[in-house]
Each structure stands twice: as C-alpha cells, then as structure tokens.
N, C-alpha and C positions, 0 to 999 in steps of 0.2 A: 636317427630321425624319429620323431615323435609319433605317435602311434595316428594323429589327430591328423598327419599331414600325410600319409599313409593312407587314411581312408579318404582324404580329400582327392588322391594323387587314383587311387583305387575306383573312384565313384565319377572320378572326369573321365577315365579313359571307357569304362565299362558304358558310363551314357551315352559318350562319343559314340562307341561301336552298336549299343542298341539304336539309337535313332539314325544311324547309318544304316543298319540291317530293316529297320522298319522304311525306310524312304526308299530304300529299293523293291523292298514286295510292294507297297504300297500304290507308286507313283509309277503306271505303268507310262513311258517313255523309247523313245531311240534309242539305240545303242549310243552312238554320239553322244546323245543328251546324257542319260546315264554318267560313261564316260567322264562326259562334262561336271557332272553332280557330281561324282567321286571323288575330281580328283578335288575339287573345290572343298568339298567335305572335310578331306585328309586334309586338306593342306591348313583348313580351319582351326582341325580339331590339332595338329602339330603345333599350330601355331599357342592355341590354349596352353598344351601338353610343354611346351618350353617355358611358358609364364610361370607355370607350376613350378617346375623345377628351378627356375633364376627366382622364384618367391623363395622353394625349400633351402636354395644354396644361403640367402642371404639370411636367411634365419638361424641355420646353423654357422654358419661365421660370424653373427652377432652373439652366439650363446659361446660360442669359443673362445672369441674376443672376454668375456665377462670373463669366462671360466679362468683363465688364463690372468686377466686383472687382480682378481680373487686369489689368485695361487699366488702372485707374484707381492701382493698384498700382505696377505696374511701367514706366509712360512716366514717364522722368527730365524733370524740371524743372529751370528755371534759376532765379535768383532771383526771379524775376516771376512765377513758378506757371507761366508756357507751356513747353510741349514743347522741350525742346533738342536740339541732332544728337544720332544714335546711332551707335556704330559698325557698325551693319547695312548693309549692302550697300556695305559698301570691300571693296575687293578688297584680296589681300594682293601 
C-alpha cells in the first residue's frame, strides 16, 4: 500500500476520533443523547473507514492487474512458451 493512502487512511481515523473526543467535552448533553451521538458518530465514521479501504482494495487490484499485464507482456519466450535468458544482469 502506498504511503499516500497510508496517511489518507491514518488522518480519517485520527480526525474521526479527535472530533468525537471534542463533541463530547464540548456538547454538554444526556446520557441517552450522548449515547445517541456516539453511536451515530461510530457508525459515521465506519462507514467512511470502509469507503477507504473498498478505495485502497480497488487500487491495489488495479495496480496488480497492470503489474501482472506487464510481466505477462514483456517476459520473452522461446518456442515452448517458457521464459528464455535475458540480457538483465550481464555485466558489460
């Protein structure tokens, strides 16, 4: 996983949980209420917290898919379809 999706993944749950920690000192309320705020809260910021992750899967199965096109692509074959020498790693 990319480092980029890492901090994105890192900076939704940390904001989630600060402006959850701030709306309860904040917002003096009921218990119930509270309660009520919480679970709405969680269930908000899960709901975010899954978008993230069905974004990071399909991103990284997009780059696999390539990767894999790429390899399937460009390793030379000999007549038999198996991988032949390459000239990678001769020295000159």
């Amino acid at each position: 996983m990319s480092d980029r999706n890492w901090d994105r993944l890192t900076g939704l749950l940390l904001g989630a949980s600060l402006g959850l920690v701030a709306g309860l000192l904040l917002a003096p309320s009921t218990g119930s209420d509270t309660r009520e705020t919480l679970k709405k809260k969680t269930q908000d910021s899960l709901g975010q917290f899954q978008t993230s992750v069905r974004d990071i899967r399909d991103s990284l199965t997009r780059r696999g898919q390539d990767v894999l096109k790429r390899g399937v692509t460009e390793i030379p074959l000999d007549d038999e379809g198996t991988p032949g020498p390459t000239d990678e790693g001769q020295g000159a």
